[in-house]
TORKOL-4160 file (C-alpha; in steps of 0.2 Angstrom, whole numbers, padded with zeros to 4 digits, m for minus):
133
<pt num="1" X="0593" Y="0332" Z="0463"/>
<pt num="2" X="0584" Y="0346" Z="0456"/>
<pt num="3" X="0588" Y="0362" Z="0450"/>
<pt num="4" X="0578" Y="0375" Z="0454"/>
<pt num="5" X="0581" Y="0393" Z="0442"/>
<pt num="6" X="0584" Y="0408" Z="0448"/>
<pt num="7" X="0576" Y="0424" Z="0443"/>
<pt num="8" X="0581" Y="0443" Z="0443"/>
<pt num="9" X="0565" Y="0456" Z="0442"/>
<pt num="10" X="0566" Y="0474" Z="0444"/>
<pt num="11" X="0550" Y="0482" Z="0446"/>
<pt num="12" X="0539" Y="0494" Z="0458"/>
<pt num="13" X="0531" Y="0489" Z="0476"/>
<pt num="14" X="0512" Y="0488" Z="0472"/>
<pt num="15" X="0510" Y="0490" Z="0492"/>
<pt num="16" X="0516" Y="0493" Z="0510"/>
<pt num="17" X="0523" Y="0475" Z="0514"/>
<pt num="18" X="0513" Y="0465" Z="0527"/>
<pt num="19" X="0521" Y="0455" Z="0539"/>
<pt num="20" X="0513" Y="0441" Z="0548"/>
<pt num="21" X="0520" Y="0424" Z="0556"/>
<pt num="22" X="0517" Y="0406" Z="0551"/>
<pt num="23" X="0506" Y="0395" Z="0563"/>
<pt num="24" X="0516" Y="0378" Z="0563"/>
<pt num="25" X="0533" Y="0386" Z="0566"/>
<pt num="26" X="0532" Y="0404" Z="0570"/>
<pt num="27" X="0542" Y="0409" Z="0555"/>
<pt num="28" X="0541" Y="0426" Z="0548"/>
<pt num="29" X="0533" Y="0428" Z="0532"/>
<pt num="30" X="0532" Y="0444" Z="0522"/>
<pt num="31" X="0521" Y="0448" Z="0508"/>
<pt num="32" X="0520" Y="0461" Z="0493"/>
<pt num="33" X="0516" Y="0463" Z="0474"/>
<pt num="34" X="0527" Y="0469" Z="0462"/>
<pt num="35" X="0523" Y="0475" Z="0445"/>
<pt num="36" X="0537" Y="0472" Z="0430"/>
<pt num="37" X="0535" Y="0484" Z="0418"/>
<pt num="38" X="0541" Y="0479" Z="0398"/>
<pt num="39" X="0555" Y="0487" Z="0389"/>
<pt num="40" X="0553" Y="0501" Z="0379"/>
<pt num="41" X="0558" Y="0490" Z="0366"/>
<pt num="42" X="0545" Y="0477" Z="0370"/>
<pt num="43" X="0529" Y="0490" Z="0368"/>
<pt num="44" X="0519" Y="0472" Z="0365"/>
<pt num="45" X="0520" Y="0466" Z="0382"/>
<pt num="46" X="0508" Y="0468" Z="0396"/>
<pt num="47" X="0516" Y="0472" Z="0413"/>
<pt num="48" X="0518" Y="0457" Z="0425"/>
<pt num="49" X="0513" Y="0455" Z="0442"/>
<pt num="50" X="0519" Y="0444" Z="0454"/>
<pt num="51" X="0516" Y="0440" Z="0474"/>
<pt num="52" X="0530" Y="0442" Z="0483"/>
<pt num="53" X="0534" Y="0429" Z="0496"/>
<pt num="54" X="0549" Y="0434" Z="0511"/>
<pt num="55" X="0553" Y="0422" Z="0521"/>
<pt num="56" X="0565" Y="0423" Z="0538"/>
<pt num="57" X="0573" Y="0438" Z="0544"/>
<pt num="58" X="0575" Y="0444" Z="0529"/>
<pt num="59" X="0554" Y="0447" Z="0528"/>
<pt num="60" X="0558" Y="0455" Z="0545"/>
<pt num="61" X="0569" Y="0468" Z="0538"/>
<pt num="62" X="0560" Y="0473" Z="0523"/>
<pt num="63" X="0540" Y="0475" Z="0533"/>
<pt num="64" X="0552" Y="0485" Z="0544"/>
<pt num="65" X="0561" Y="0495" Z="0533"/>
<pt num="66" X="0555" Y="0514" Z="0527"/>
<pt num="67" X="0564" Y="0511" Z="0509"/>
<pt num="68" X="0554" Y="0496" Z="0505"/>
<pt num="69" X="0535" Y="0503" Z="0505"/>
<pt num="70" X="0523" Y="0506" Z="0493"/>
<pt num="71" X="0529" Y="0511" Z="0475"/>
<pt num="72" X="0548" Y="0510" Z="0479"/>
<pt num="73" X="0558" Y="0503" Z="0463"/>
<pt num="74" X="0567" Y="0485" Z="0470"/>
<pt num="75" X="0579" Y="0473" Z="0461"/>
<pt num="76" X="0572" Y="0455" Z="0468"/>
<pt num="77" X="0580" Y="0438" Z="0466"/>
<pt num="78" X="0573" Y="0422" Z="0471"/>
<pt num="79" X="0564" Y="0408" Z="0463"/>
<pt num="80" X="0548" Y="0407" Z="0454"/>
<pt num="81" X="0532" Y="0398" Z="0455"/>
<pt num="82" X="0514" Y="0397" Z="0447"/>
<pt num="83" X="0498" Y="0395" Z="0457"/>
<pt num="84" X="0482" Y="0392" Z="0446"/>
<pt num="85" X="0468" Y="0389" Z="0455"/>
<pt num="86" X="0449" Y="0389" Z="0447"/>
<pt num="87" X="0436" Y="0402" Z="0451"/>
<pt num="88" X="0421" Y="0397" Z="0459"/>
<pt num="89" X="0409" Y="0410" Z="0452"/>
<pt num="90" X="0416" Y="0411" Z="0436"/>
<pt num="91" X="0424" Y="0395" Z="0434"/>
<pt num="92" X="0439" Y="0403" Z="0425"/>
<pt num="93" X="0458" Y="0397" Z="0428"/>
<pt num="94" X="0466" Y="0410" Z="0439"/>
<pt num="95" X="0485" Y="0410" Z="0436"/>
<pt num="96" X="0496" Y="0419" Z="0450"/>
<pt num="97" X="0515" Y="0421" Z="0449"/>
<pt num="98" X="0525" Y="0420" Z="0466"/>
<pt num="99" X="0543" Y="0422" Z="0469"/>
<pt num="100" X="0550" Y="0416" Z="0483"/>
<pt num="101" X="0564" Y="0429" Z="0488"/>
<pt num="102" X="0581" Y="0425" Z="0491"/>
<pt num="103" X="0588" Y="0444" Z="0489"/>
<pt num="104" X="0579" Y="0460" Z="0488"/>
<pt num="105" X="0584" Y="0479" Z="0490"/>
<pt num="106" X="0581" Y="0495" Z="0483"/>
<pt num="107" X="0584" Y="0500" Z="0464"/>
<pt num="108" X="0596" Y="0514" Z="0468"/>
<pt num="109" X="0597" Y="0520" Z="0447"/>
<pt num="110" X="0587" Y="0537" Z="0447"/>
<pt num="111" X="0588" Y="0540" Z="0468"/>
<pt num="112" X="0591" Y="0557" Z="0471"/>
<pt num="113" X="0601" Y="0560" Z="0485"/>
<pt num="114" X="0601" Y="0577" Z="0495"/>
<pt num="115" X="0617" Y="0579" Z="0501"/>
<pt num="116" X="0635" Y="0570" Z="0495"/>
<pt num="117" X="0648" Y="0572" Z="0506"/>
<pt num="118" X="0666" Y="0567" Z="0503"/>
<pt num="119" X="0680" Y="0560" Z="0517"/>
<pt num="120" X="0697" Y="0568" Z="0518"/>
<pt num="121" X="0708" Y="0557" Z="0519"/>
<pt num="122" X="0719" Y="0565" Z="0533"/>
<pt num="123" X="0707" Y="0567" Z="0543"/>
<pt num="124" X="0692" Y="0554" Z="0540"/>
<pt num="125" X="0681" Y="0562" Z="0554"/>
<pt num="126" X="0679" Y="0576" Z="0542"/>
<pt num="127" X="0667" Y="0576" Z="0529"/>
<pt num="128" X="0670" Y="0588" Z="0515"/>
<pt num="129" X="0657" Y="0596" Z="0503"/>
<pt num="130" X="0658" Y="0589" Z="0489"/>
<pt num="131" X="0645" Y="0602" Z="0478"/>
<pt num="132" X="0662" Y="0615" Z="0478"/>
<pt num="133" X="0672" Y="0604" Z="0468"/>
């Protein structure tokens, strides 16, 4: 059996995912870019694109949902593949990275949220303010 390797990117939406189906089965398949930028200690690498490839309901649920569009910051796990394919005008080798996606979800590190709120625990139907603390 072969093992297939895991990756973990965290990088920005390059656009609005598109969702279309597949012909033989009817599957759901969802499509995006991401861009993986270097370190701040790695200043000689180049950002890293890679196509995005969400299959299932989970593709479904990301084309669907209003945190995942264009320039949102995601955390993405799944497992990586290389398509090089030759240009006909140019006749250059065209590499293009894919992941397929087994996880995704928003990078929640810088949100900003508007409002926190607090539950008492006596009473959890009451939420409490949690700026007058």
């Amino acid at each position: 059996m072969t093992e297939q390797q895991l990756v973990c990117k965290v990088g920005n939406l390059t656009r609005d995912p598109e969702l279309r189906y597949t012909h033989s089965k009817g599957q759901a398949l969802c499509e995006v870019d991401l861009a993986v930028n270097p370190l701040a200690s790695e200043t000689e690498k180049e950002t890293e694109f890679y196509r995005l490839l969400i299959f299932g309901p989970i593709g479904e649920n990301v084309s669907e949902s209003e945190a995942m569009i264009k320039s949102t910051r995601v955390i993405v796990v799944g497992t990586p593949d290389i398509e090089e394919h030759t240009d006909e005008e140019t006749g250059q080798t065209v590499t293009r990275k894919k992941i397929f996606v087994t996880a995704i979800g928003p990078d929640l590190r810088y949100a900003m949220c508007p409002s926190l709120t607090k539950v008492h625990r006596s009473n959890p139907r009451t939420p409490v303010d949690v700026t007058n603390f």
